[in-house]
N, C-alpha and C positions, 0 to 999 in steps of 0.2 A: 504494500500500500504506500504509496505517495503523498507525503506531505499534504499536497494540497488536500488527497482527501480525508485523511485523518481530520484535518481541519473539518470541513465539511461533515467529517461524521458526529463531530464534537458540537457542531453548531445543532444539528439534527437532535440530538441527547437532550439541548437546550429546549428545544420545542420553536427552533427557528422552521421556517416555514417556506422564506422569502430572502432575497439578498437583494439589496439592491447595488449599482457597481456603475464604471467606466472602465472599460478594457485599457492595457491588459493588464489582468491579475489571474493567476491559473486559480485560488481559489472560486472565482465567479464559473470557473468550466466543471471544477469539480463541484460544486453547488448541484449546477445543471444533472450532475449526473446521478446525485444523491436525489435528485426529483424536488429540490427546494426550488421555486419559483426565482428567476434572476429578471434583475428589471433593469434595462440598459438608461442611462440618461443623455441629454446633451451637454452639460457640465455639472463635476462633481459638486458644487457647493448645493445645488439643488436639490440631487440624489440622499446630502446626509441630512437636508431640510425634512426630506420626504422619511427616511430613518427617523428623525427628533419628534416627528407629528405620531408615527407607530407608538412609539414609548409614553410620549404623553396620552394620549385617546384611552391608553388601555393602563394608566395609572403605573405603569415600568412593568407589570404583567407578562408585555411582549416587548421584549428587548430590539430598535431599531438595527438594522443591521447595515452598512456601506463598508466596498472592495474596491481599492483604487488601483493605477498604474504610478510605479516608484517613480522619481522625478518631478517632472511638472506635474501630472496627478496629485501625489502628495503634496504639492505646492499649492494649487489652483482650491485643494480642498480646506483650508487652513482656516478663511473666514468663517466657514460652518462648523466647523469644531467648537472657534470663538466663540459662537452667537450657540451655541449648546452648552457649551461649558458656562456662561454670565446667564443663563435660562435655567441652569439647574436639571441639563436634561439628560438620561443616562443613552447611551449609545457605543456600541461596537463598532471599532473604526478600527478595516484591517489594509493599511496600504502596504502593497511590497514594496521591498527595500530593494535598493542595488547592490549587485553581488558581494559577497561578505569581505573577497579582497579589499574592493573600495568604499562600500560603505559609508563609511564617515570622513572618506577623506574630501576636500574642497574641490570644486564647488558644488559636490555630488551633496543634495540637499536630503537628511536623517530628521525622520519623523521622531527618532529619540533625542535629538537633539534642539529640535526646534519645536516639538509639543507639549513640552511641557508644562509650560505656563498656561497652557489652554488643555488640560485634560487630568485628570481623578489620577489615571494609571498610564504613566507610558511605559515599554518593554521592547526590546529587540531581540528575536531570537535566533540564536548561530547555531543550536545543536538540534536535529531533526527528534530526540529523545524531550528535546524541554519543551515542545509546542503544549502537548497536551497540561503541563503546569500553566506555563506561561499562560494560556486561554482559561486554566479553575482560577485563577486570580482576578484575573479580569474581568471574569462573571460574576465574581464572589464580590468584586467593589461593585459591577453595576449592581447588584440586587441589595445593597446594601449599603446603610450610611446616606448622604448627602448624595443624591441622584445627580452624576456627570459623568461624561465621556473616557471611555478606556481605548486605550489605541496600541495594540497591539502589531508592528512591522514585521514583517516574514521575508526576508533578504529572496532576490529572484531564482538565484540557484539553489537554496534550502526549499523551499516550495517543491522543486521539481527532483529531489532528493527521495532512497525510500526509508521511508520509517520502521524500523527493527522490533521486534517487540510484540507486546500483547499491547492494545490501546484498551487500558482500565478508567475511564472515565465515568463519573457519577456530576449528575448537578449538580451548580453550585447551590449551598440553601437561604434563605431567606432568615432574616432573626431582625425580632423588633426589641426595642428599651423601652423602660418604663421608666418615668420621671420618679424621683426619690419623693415615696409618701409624705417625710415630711415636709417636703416643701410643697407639694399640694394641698397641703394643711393651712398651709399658711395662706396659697395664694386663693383660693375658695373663701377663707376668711376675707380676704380683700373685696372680693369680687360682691362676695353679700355684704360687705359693710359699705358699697360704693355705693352716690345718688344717681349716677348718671353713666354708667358702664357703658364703653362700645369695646365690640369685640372686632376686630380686623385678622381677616384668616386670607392666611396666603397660600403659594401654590404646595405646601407641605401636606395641605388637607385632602388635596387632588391624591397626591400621589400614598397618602393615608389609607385615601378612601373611606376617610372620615365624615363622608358626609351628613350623615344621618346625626351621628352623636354630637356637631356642628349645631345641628336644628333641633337637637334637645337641650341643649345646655344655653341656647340662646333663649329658646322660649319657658325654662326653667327660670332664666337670670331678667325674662323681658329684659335684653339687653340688646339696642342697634346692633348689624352686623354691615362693615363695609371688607370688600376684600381688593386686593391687589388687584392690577391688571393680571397676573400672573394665575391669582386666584378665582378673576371671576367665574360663574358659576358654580361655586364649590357651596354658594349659598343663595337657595333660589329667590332673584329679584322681585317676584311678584307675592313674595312672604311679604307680612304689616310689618317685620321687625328689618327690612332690605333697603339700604340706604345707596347699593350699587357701589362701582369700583372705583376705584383712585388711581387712574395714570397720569400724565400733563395734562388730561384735560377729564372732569370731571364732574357727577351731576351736584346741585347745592347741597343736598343732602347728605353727602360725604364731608365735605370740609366744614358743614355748619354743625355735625355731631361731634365730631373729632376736638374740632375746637371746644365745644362745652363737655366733653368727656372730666369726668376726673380719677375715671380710670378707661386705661387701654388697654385691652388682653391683644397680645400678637399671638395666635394659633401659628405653624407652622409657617414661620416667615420671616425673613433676615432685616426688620427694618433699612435696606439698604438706599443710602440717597442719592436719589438719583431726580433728573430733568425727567423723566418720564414716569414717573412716580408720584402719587401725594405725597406732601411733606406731613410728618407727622409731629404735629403739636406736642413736645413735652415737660414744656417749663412747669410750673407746677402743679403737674398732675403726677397719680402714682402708671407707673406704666411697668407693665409687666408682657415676658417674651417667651412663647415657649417655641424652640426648634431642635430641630433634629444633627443642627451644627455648631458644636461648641465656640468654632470662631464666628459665629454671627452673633452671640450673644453679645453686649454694650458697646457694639465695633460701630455704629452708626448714631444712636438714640441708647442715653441713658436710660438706663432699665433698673427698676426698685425690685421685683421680684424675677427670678430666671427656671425654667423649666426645661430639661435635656430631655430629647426622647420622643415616640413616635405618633404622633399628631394624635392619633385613632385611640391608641392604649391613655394618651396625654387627657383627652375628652372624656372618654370615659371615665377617668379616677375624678377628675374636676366634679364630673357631671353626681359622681355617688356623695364627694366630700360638700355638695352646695346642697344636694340632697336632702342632705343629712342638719343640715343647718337650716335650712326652711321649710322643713316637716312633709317633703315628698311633695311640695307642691308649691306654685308662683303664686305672689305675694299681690296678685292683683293691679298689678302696674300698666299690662299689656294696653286698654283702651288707651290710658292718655300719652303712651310713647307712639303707639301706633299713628292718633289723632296727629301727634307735632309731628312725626316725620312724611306725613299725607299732606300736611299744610304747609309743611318745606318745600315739597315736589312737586305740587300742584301750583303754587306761585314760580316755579324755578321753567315749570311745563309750558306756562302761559309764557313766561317770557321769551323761549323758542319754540313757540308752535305759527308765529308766522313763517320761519324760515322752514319750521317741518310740513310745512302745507301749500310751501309758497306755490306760486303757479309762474313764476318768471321763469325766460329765456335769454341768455343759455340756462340750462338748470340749476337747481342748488342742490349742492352732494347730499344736503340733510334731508332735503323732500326724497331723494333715492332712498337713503337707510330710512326712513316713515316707510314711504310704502314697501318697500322690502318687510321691515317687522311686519305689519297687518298683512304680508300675502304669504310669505313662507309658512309653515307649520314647525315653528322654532323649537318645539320638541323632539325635531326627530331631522333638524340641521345642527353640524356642527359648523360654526361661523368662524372665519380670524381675519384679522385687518392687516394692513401694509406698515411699514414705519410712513413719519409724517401726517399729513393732512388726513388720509384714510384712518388712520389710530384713532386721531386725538375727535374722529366726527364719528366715530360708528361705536365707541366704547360707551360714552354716558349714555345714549339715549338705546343699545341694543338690553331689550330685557333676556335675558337667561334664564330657566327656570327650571333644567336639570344639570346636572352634574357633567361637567366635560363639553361641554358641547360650544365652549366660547375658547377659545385658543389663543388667551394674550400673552404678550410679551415686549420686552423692551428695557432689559437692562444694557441692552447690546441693539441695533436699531438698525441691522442692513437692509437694503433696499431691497426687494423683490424676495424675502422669506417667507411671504404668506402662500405664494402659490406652490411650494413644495409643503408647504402643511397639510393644505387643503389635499395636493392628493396624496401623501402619507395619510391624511386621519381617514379617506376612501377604500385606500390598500385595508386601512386597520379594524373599518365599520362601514364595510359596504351597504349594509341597511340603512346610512343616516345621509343624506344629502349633505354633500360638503362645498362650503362657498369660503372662496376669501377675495376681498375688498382690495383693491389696488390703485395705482396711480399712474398718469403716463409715465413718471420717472420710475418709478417699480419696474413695471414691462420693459424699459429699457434695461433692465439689469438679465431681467431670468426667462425675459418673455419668451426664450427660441422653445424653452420645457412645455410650455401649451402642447408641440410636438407631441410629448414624451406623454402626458394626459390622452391624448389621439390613440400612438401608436398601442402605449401601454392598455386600452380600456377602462380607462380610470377617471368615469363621465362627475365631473365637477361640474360648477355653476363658478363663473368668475366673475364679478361686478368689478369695472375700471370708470374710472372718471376722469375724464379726460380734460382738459382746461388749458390746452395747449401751452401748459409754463410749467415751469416748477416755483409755484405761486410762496410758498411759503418764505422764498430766498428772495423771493423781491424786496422786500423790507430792508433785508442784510445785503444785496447787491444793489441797490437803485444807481448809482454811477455805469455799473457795467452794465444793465437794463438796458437804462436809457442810452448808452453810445454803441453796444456790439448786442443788444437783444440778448444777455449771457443766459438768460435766466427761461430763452424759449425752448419747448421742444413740440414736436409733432408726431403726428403718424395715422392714419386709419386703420388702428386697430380690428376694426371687426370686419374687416377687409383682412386683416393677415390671419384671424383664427379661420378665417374659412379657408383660407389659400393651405391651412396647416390639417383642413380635413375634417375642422369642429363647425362648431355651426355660432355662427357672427352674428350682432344686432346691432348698427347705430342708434340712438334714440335722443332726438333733438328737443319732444313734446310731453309738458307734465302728461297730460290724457294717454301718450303711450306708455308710461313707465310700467304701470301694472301690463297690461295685455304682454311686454317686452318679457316680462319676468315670468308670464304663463306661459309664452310662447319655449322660452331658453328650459321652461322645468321639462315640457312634455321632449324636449330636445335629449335632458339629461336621462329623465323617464327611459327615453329610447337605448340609453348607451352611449353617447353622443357628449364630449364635454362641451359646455357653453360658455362665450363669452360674451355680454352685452357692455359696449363702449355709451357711456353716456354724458355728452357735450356740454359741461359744468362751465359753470364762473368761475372766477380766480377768485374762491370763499378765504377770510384770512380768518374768519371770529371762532373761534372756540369759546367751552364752557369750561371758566377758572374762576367761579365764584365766592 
């Protein structure tokens, strides 16, 4: 047996299924031959996007998997490791190395020497006997700990080497922590001794699968819940206690609880500050954090109480110690929290529901996301937005109202990642309609992989807005604007997905948006990915209230 396929057989053990890759790597052939599904792309940063949306949909359940080619392969793939690793997302990244002679010598470019900084686990393996360790370690960090990327390298000549031996490999296992009782003693004490609690649950809960014991300990504590972009729907927004997400752009009801908090619970979430992030209020309020990673603890936002350990086990100990202090049952709070956070959002509503209803031409990207919410069947789509303008308009006002099915991010902000989510989270949940939201400067990045959606059968719904600029850097460029146009760009987008095999809609007219969006379903219905291009303003307003 041959390296490559030992590997493959290893991957198989795991409950891999599927590989995704860019030739050459002889593990993508030996994949094939193990009967795992290989899914070619047209550049790798896509392909490990489309890996990051597997792991995320299915809570790290199903481990992403991408195979590259040593060299520029492993080069070209580096931004998406990045943008996995500052996401928190666990992923198997197997690029061949070049041959073990030169390997590391210059300017021959070493996945072990340049991924570090952006990956959980890296390894280089020289001996055709160490693959099968090498790979239970790697597995054993993804299933384990702080979900991020293991990047195991396999030099070109070891891959095609044969393997000696008996291959004894067993899974790696799974093991969760439980935060130290007495300090769930303490922080349950806080939480019922607070007047005004919010809870803020981040993407820890996702990957928990906390969700449930989330929506008991909130409606035990009647306490607001807002969560990360990272986290949204981990807590469903159409709950009385749902205050919605905090990224750079956010609905009132988030930053107007946060501020009157005087206490924060962080569930499963790194306070990290970031421009795409709420800032979280902590001057004197008691704030408490519970994660799954010892270095996020006081690394951002002074913390009064601190909680290690696994979101899921973490909720449920809270949930029996608050229990236990308000006699198995809420204290009756619910109507008048519920009341102020419905008169937060309904004043907050009224102040953008001209632009969610507008009827102007060219469009406005927020009358898009309205009617998008009222037509899709949002329980049974998974949604994600673009960095930029499509983020900062489609997160406050998308409601979410199960678990998984909103796909944020942005601690790491590259252009065109939402379209390798959307069809990773299709590969992951072909039952659930998958759309992501973009911009013409997006599609300028990743747009050739619409292809890879065609060829692959992996029928998405793609909403783009097109506003012929990259409106946002007008402000920050107006000299080069106005003398070299720096800040224009173009294309007839729905003009290129048809030319790629999908099925295209320009749509210039509020009255077309909806029939545009029935048309592109029964499209997707069919097999068919869609992209409808729709002819926006150069919108600058977001919601930072």
């Amino acid at each position: 047996m041959r390296v490559a396929d030992v590997v493959a057989e290893i991957l198989k053990r795991e409950g891999v299924d599927l590989i995704i890759g860019y030739p050459v790597n002889d593990v993508l052939e030996a994949a094939a031959r193990a009967d795992i599904r290989t899914v070619i792309v047209r550049q790798e940063r896509v392909g490990i996007h489309m890996a990051d949306a597997m792991s995320r949909v299915t809570s790290g359940q199903r481990i992403g998997v991408f195979a590259m080619q040593h060299g520029p392969g492993t080069e070209n793939a580096f931004g998406a490791v990045a943008q996995a690793y500052a996401d928190s997302v666990p992923v198997l990244i197997l690029p061949e190395g070049y041959p073990r002679p030169i390997q590391n010598l210059p300017p021959n470019f070493s996945a072990l020497l340049n991924y570090r900084e952006i990956a959980k686990w890296v390894e280089q393996v020289v001996l055709p006997s160490e693959v099968p360790n090498a790979l239970r370690r790697a597995w054993t960090q993804l299933k384990n700990g702080r979900p991020r990327p293991a990047v195991i390298e396999l030099p070109r000549d070891l891959v095609q080497e044969e393997f000696s031996g008996v291959l004894d490999y067993r899974p790696a296992p799974r093991v969760r922590v439980a935060p130290d009782p007495v300090t769930v003693d303490e922080v349950a004490a806080a939480l019922v001794a607070a007047r005004r609690p919010v809870i803020y649950a981040g993407q820890g809960v996702h990957y928990a699968q906390a969700w449930e014991e989330l929506r008991a300990l909130a409606e035990l504590l009647e306490a607001p819940v807002c969560t990360s972009l990272q986290g949204k729907s981990a807590f469903p927004e159409d709950h009385p206690l749902a205050l919605g997400a905090g990224g750079r752009a956010y609905p009132a009801t988030v930053s107007h609880f946060l501020r009157e908090a005087d206490v924060i619970f962080g569930i499963g979430c790194s306070f990290t500050k970031t421009n795409y992030g709420v800032r979280i209020p902590y001057e004197g309020k008691t704030i408490i954090q519970a994660t799954l990673d010892p270095a996020d603890l006081n690394k951002d936002v002074p913390i009064s109480h601190a909680l290690l350990g696994d979101a899921k086990l973490t909720l449920a100990a809270l949930y029996e110690a608050v229990s236990e202090r308000l006699g198995g049952k809420p204290r009756g709070r619910l109507p008048e929290v519920a009341a102020q956070i419905r008169h937060v959002r309904e004043a907050w509503l009224a102040q953008w529901m001209p632009k969610l209803t507008s009827d102007e031409v060219p469009l406005t990207p927020y009358r898009v996301i309205w009617d998008l919410l009222h037509t899709l069947e949002t329980e049974r789509t998974i949604i994600t937005h673009d960095a930029g303008s499509p983020r900062d308009q489609l997160s406050p006002f998308w409601v979410s109202k199960r678990p998984l099915t909103y796909l944020g991010w942005g601690k790491s902000t590259q252009l065109g990642y939402g379209l390798g989510l959307a069809m990773g989270a299709k590969l992951a949940r072909p039952d659930m309609l998958c759309v992501n939201v973009w911009g013409d400067a997006a599609i300028g990045m990743t747009g050739m992989d619409f292809e890879t959606a065609v060829r692959e059968r992996i029928p998405i719904l793609s909403i783009l807005f097109n506003n012929f600029s990259m409106a946002i850097e007008i402000p920050v460029m107006p000299v080069a604007t106005e003398k070299y146009r720096a800040t224009d760009i173009s294309g007839d987008y729905a003009a290129f997905a048809r030319a790629m095999g999908g099925y295209g809609e320009r749509v210039t007219e509020p009255g077309q948006i909806v029939p545009a969006i029935q048309r592109a379903l029964r499209a997707v219905e069919d097999g068919t990915p869609a992209l409808l291009e729709f002819i926006t303003g150069k919108e600058l307003a977001i919601s930072t209230p």
